[in-house]
N, C-alpha and C positions, 0 to 999 in steps of 0.2 A: 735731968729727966730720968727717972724710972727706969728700971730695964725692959723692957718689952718682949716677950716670947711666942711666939704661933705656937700652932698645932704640938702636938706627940713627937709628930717625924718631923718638926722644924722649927729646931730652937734655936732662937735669937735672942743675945741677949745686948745691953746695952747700948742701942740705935742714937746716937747723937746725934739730936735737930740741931741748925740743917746738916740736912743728907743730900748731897748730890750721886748719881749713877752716870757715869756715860759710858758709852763702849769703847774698848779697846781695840780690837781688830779693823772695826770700821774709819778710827782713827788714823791707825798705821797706813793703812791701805789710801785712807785720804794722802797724809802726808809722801808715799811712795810713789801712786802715781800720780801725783802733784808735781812733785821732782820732777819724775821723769818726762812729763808732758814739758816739761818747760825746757828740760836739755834737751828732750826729740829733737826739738822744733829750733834750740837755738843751735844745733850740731848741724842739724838740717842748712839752716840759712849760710852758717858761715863755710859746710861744705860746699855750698855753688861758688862756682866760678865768676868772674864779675861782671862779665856778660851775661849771663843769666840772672844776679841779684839785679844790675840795668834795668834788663827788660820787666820784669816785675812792678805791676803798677802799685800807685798809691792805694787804692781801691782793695787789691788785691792783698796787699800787706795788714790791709785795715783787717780784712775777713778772716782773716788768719788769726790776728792776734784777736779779733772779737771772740773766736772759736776758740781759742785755747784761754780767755778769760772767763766764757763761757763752762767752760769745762771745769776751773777751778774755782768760779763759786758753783757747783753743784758739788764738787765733792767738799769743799767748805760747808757746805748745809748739813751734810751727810756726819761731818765729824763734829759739826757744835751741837750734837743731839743730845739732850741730856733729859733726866727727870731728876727733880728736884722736890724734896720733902721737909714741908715747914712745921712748926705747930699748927697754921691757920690749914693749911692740905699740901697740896700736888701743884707743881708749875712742872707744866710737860714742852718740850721743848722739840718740835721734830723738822728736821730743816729749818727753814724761816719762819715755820708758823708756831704762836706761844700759845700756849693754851692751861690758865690758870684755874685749877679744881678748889674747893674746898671738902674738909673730911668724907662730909654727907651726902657727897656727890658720887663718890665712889661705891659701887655695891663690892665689886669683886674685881680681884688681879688673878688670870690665866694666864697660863701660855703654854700651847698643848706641844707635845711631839714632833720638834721638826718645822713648827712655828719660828718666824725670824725675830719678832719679840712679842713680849705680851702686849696683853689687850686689858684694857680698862673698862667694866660693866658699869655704864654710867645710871643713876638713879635713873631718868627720864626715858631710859629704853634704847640711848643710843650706846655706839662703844669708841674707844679713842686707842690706839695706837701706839706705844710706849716708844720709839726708837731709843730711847736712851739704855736699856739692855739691850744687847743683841745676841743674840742664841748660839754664835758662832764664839762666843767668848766661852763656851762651853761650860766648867766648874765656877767660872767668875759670875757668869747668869746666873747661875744657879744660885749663890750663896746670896747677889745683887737680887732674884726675885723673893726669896725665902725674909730676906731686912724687909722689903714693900709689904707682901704679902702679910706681915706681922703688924706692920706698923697699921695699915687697913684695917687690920681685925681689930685693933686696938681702940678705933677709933671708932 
């Protein structure tokens, strides 16, 4: 493929399709307290005494462990966030829902100041959500929206 370049103030040069993007921080953060919910809870259990694991119903056990699976597919969702850039367009990936673009679907890629990621200005009026940059990745956003941003105008 070609090299591709944006703007003046935002050169890109040689974007290899595919391109995937995913966050970093929100990653980490998945995987940390991930951990840690599952040592809480298993420190917790095996600190009780055994008169008190006893009394603990089945029921009880169940809501526990629903709760801390609950917890680790949400931050599961949170870290398989990605955006993915084909020759055909954009497979956007945010939590569990997929949502596949083509080029000419895309008008524009923002993401203003202090924004958690960009936003995608869909031809039809509506906009879509990117989680797979996240803004707290700081210089990494940056450079991960400046490849999109390029690869859109290109297109």
């Amino acid at each position: 493929m070609p090299a591709v370049t944006g703007t003046a103030d935002e050169t890109v040069t040689d974007v290899e399709l595919p391109r995937t993007w995913r966050p970093f921080g929100p990653r980490i953060a998945a995987v940390g307290f991930g951990t840690f919910l599952v040592l809480a809870f298993g420190w917790l259990w095996i600190s009780f005494d055994d008169q008190t694991r006893a009394d603990v119903s089945g029921l009880q056990k169940a809501t526990v462990i629903g709760f801390v699976l609950l917890g680790l597919a949400l931050l599961n969702g949170m870290a398989r966030s990605r955006i993915t850039a084909t020759e055909d367009g954009l497979v956007v990936v945010n939590g569990y829902r997929k949502r596949t673009l083509v080029w000419a679907q895309v008008v524009r890629v923002s993401m203003t100041v202090g924004a958690p990621w960009p936003t995608f200005d869909l031809d039809d009026g509506t906009t879509l959500s990117g989680m797979g940059i996240h803004g707290s990745d700081g210089a990494r956003a940056k450079a991960a929206l400046r490849e999109l941003r390029a690869l859109v105008d290109a297109r």
